[in-house]
N, C-alpha and C positions, 0 to 999 in steps of 0.2 A: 441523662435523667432516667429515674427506675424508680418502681411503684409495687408492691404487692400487686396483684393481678386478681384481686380477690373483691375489686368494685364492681356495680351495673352501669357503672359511668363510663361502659364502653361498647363496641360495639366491633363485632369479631366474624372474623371472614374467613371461610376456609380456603379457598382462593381468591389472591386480588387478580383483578384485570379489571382496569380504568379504563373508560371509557369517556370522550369529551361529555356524553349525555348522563347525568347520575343519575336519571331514571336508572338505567340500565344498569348500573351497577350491580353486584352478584351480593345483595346485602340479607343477610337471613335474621336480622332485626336491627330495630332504630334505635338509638338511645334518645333518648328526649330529656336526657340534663344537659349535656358538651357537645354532643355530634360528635363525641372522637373514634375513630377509627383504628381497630386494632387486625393487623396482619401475620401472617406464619415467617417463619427466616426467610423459607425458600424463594418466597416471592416479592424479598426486597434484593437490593443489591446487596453483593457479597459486603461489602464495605461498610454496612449501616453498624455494626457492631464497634468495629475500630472506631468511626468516626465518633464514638461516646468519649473515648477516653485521651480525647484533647482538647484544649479549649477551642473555643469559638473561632478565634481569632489569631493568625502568625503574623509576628511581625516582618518587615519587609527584610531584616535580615538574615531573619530562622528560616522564612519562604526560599532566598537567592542560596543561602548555605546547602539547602536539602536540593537545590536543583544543581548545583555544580557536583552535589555529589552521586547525584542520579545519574548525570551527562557522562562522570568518569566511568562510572562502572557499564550502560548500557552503550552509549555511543559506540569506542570501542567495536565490541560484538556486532552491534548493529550495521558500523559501518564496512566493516570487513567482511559478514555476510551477503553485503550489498558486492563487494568487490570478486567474490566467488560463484555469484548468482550471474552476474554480469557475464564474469569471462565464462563462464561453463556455458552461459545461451550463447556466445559469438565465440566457443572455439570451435566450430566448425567452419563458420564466416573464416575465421583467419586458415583455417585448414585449406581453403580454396587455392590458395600456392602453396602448400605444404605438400600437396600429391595427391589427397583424398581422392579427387578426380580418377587418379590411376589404380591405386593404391582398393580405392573399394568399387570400382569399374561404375563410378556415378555416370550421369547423363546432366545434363544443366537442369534440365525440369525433375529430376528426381533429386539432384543439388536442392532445390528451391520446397520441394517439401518435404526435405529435412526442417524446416523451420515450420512450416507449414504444420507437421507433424505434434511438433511440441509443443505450439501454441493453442493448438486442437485439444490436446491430453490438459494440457493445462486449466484451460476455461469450461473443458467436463467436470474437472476435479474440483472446480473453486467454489461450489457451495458445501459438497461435501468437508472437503479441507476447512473449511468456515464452520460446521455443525460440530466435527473432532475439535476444533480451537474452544469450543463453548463445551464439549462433554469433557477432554482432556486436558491436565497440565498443559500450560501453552508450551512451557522451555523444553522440558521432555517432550513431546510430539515432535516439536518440530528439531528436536536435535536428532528424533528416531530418522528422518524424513532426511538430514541431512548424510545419513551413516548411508542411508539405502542408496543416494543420487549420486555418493563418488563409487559406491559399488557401480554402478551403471556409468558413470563415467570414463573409469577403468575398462572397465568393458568394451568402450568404444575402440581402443586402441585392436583389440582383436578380429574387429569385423571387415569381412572381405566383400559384402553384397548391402549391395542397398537394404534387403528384407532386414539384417542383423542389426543395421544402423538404424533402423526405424525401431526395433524393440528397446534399444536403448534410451534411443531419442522419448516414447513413453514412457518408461520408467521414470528418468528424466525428469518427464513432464509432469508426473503423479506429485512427484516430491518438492518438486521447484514451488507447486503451485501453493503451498503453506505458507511459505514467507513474505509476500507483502500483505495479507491478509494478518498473519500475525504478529509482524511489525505495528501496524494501523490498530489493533487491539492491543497493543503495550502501549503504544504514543499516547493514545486516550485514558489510559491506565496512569501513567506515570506524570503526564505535561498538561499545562492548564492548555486552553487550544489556540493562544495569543502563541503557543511556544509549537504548537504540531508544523508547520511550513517549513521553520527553518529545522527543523531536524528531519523533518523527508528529504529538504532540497542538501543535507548532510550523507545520508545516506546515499542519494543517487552521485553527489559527487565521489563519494569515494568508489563507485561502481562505474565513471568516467575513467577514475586514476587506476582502476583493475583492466579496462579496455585498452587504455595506454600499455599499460605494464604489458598485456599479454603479445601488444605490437612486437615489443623488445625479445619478448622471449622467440616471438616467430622469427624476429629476423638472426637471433643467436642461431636456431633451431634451422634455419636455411646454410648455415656452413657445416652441419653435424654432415659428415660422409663414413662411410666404410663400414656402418651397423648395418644389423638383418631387417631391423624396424625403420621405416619411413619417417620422415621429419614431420607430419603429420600425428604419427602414434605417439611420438617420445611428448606430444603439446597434449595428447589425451591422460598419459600415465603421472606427469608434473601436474596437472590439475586436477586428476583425482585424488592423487597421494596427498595435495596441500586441503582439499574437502577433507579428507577423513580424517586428517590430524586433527582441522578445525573442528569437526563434529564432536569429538573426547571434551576438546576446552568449552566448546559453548552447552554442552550439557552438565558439566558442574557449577560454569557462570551464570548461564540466563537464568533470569527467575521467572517462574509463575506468574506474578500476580506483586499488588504493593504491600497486599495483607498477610504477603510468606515470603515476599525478600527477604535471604539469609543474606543480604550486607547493608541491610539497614537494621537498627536496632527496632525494640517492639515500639518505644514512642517517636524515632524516627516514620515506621509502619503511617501510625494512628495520623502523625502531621502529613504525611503525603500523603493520604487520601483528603484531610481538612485543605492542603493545598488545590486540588483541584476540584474540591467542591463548586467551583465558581463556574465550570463547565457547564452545571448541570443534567449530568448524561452518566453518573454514577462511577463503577469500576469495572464489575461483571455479574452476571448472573446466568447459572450453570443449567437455568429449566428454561429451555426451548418454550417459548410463549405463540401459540397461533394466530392470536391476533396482531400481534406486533408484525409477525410476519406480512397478514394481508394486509396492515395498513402500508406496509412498503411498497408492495406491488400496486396501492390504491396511489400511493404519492405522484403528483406529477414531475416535482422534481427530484427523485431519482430517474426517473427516464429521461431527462434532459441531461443528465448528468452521465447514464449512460450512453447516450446517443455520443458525447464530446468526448468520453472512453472510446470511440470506435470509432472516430472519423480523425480523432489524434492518434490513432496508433496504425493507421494504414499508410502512411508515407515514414509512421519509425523501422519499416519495415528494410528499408535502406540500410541499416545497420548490420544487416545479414548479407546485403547484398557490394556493403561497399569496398573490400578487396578489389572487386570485378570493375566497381562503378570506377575506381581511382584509375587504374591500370587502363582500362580504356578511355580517359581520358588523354596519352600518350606516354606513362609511366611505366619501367619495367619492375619487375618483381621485388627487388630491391628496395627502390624507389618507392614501391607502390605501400610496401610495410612498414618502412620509415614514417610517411607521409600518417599512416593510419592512427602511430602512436599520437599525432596533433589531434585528433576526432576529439578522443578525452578531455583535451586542453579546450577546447573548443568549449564542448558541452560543459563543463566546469565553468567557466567565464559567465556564460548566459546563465547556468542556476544559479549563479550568484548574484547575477545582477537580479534574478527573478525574485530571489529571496530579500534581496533588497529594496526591490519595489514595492512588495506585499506587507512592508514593515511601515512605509510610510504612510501615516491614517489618509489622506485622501486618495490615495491609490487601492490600498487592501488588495485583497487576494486575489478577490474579481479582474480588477483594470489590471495588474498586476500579472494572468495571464492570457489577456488578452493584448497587450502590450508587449508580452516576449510570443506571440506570435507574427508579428510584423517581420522578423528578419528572415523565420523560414521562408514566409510567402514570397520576398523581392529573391530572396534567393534561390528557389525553384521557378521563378519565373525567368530570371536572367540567364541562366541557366540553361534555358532551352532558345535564346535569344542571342547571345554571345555567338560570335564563329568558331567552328571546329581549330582553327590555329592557334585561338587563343588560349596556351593550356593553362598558363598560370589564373588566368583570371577567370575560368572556368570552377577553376580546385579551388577559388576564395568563393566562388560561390555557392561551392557542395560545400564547405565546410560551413557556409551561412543557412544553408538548408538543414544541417545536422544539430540546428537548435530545435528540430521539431519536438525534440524529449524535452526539451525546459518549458512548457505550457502546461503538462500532462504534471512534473512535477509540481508547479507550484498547486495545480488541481490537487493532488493529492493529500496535498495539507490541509484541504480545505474540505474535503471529504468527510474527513474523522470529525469536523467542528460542525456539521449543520443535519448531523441525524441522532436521536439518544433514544435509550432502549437498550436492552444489550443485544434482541433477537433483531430488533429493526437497525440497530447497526450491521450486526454479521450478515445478514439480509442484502443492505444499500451497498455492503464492499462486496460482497458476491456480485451482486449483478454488473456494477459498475467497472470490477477488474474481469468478469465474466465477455462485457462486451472490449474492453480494450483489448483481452487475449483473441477474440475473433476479430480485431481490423489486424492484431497482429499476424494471424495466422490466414487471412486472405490477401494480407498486402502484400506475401511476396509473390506469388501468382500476377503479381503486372510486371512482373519484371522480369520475361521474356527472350528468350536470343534474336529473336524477330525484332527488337525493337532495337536492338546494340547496335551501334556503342553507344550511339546520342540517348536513347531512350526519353523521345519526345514526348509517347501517351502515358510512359509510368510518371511523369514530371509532370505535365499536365495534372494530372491525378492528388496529386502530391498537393500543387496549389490549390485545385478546387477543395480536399478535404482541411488544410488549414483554416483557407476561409470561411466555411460554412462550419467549424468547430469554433471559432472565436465568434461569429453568429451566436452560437448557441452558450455559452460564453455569459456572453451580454442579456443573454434572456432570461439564463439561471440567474444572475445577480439582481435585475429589473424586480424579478418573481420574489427573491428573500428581501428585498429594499421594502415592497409594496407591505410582505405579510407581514417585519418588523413594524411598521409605521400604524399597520392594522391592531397588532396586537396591546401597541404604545396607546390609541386610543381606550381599549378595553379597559374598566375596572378592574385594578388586581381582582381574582379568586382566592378566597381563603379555604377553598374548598380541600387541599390535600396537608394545608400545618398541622391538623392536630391527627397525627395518625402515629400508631403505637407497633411494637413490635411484642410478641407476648417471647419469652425464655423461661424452659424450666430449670430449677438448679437440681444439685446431686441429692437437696435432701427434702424432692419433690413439691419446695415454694416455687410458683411462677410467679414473676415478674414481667414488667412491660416497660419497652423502653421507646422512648422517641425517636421517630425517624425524619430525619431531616427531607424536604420534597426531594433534595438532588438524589437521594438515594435510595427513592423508594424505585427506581427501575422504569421511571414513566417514559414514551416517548417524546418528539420535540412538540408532536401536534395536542399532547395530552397536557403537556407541560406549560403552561401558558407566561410562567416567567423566563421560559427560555429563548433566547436571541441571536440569530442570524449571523453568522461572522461576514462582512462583507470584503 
């Protein structure tokens, strides 16, 4: 819809910022024929312009057409980045029989914060990483970010001291930290939020099958003899060389945005944003908003959402350490890497099942991952319960512990679905992947030579932070059940439909066009018709 811009039937803001009180609104006069509201581009969503030039309405087979062809081209990329994110954080984990130890004169506790290291760099960098995703191209950033990590990658294979392995490991950590942040900003972009779970719990599986993969190459890499490099180096130089290849392909593939996808056409564009308007949480917008931001810090469910970030990611911290954990259960080095390529298979199994349970409507997201947290906790507990002879039935029960990543994934999905805005989104995944990277990077600090082989207090640890994360769990989901059922009694507001966007053309006529509520950029608290994913 579009109108000459030349009536008093409206009413013009030089800045929007909504607020639930319209007192407060930044209104520099009333109209008193329509109340309609007219705003600048900048401070709608990027998408409000496309969204003119489709109809109202797809039907359910132009909808499933445009999403299998979104799947072909993003999945793909996404999932294989998952698979090089994966192996480049645990190939050092797998370097622990490769020599490293010898090879860069570690000690176990300087071993232990190598991880420690990059998990640090990482959750410094993730709101910054978050504020470039919202001022920069997302695919170009983060395809720059990928070029720099296998430089530092490669790098690894050279270093003889601890000090050298740490500049890497930052580096590392600078770059690593753009990609689930910028994943969780395409998913919202691209998928209505009935679809974000199972394409996170897609992503981490194929970052399972990259953990497996890397098992095989370590145990290829364990017969390399008679080179001047260490079987260790030759696992650094194979996964930096297969990043930078990847970095060339995902910069001419990934796109931006749905409103500059070069492999969709222009009214393919206009229907994938009409697609996820059902969201209501928009696509993007490129102006850093202040309020949006304090209203995130004000939210109390971002910090319960935090809080389940960092009490699930201190016992994922096992992943770094389980080379060492398998092996001293009474495996030798062989053994011990065969066994690691099952980890994957493992974690695969349980996101599937996770993704499966959050599909069924009485379970959803919520019960869904507090339901795949049942198997880590029996199996960190049996665990430390079992006798030292029994090794088989030990090793079923670390691999029943190593479902503690399938809780955090199905979380993930459910992240993108319950915050809108585009600054109080980059906001809620900052803090949220901010605290997960800090139980990452304090959890391997329990895992001590003092406590070896059994490792009874890191196990311990392991179980109390499952259960007091599915705790919390249960209390974010209580929290969005109550506000949905609160919001359900409220009289709709018709306070934000009739709101205008002004455009000038090339031969100085302004026009104004209508903006849909999903796309004026509102938060979920401003938003009063938006709801809960549970």
């Amino acid at each position: 819809m579009s109108e000459c811009f030349d009536s008093p039937q409206c009413l013009r803001l030089e800045h929007l910022s909504f607020t639930p009180d319209e007192s407060s609104m930044p209104i520099k006069e009333k109209n008193k024929h329509d109340g309609s509201i007219t705003v600048q581009a900048r401070d709608v969503d990027t998408a409000a312009m496309v969204a003119e030039d489709t109809p109202e309405e797809l039907s359910p087979e132009d909808a499933e057409r445009l999403r299998k062809k979104i799947d072909r081209h993003l999945l793909p990329l996404m999932c294989f980045s998952f698979v090089i994110m994966i192996a480049d954080q645990v190939v050092v984990a797998q370097s622990a029989i490769l020599g490293i130890f010898q090879g860069a004169h570690l000690s176990q506790d300087q071993f232990n914060w190598l991880a420690t290291i990059l998990y640090i760099t990482i959750l410094s960098l993730e709101y910054p990483q978050n504020l470039a995703l919202q001022r920069f191209p997302i695919g170009k950033w983060m395809s720059f970010n990928i070029f720099v990590w296998s430089i530092a990658l490669l790098a690894h294979a050279a270093c003889k001291s601890f000090g050298a392995l740490v500049a890497c490991r930052i580096v590392l950590g600078m770059c690593e930290s753009v990609i689930l942040p910028g994943f969780m900003l395409v998913t919202s972009m691209f998928y209505t939020r009935k679809e974000h779970t199972q394409r996170v719990g897609y992503w981490y599986m194929a970052g399972m099958c990259g953990s497996s993969f890397l098992g095989f190459v370590a145990f290829g890499l364990l017969h390399i003899t008679g080179t001047r490099l260490m079987p260790w180096q030759w696992m650094m130089i194979i996964m930096g060389a297969v990043t930078f290849i990847f970095g060339i392909v995902f910069f001419f593939l990934f796109p931006d945005s749905p409103t500059t996808a070069r492999f969709l056409t222009p009214e393919e564009r206009a229907q994938t944003v009409q697609r996820i308007k059902v969201n209501q949480s928009g696509v993007e917008n490129k102006r850093w908003k202040r309020e949006q931001f304090i209203e995130a810090l004000k939210d109390p469910k971002v910090w319960v959402m935090a809080g389940f970030g960092f009490l699930s990611h201190v016992p994922v911290s096992m992943t770094f350490q389980k080379q060492i954990i398998v092996s001293q259960l009474g495996f030798n080095a062989l053994q011990t890497t065969l066994l690691s390529c099952a980890d994957g298979v493992v974690s695969i199994i349980g996101i599937f099942i996770g993704i499966y349970l959050s599909t069924i409507p009485l379970v959803g997201r919520g019960y869904a991952t507090i339901l795949t947290s049942i198997p880590p906790l029996v199996g960190s507990i049996l665990i430390n319960i079992l006798p030292s002879e029994n090794k088989i039935a030990l090793l079923f029960m670390y691999w029943l512990s190593f479902w503690v990543s399938v809780p955090y994934t199905v979380f993930l999905g459910w992240v993108t679905s319950l915050t809108a805005g585009h600054t109080k989104r980059i906001t809620t995944n900052a803090i949220v992947l901010i605290a997960a990277y800090l139980g990452l990077a304090v959890g391997p600090l329990m895992w001590k030579k003092q406590y070896q082989p059994r490792n009874r207090i890191p196990w311990i640890i392991v179980s109390l932070c499952v259960f007091v994360s599915a705790g919390l769990l249960f209390t974010l989901r209580t929290m969005l059940y109550l506000e949905n059922k609160r919001r359900d009694r409220e009289p709709r507001s018709a306070k934000y439909d009739e709101v205008y966007m002004k455009k000038e053309l090339s031969d100085g006529t302004v026009e104004k066009h209508h903006v849909d509520k999903a796309f004026l950029d509102l938060t979920d608290i401003e938003n009063r018709d938006f709801r809960y994913v549970l």
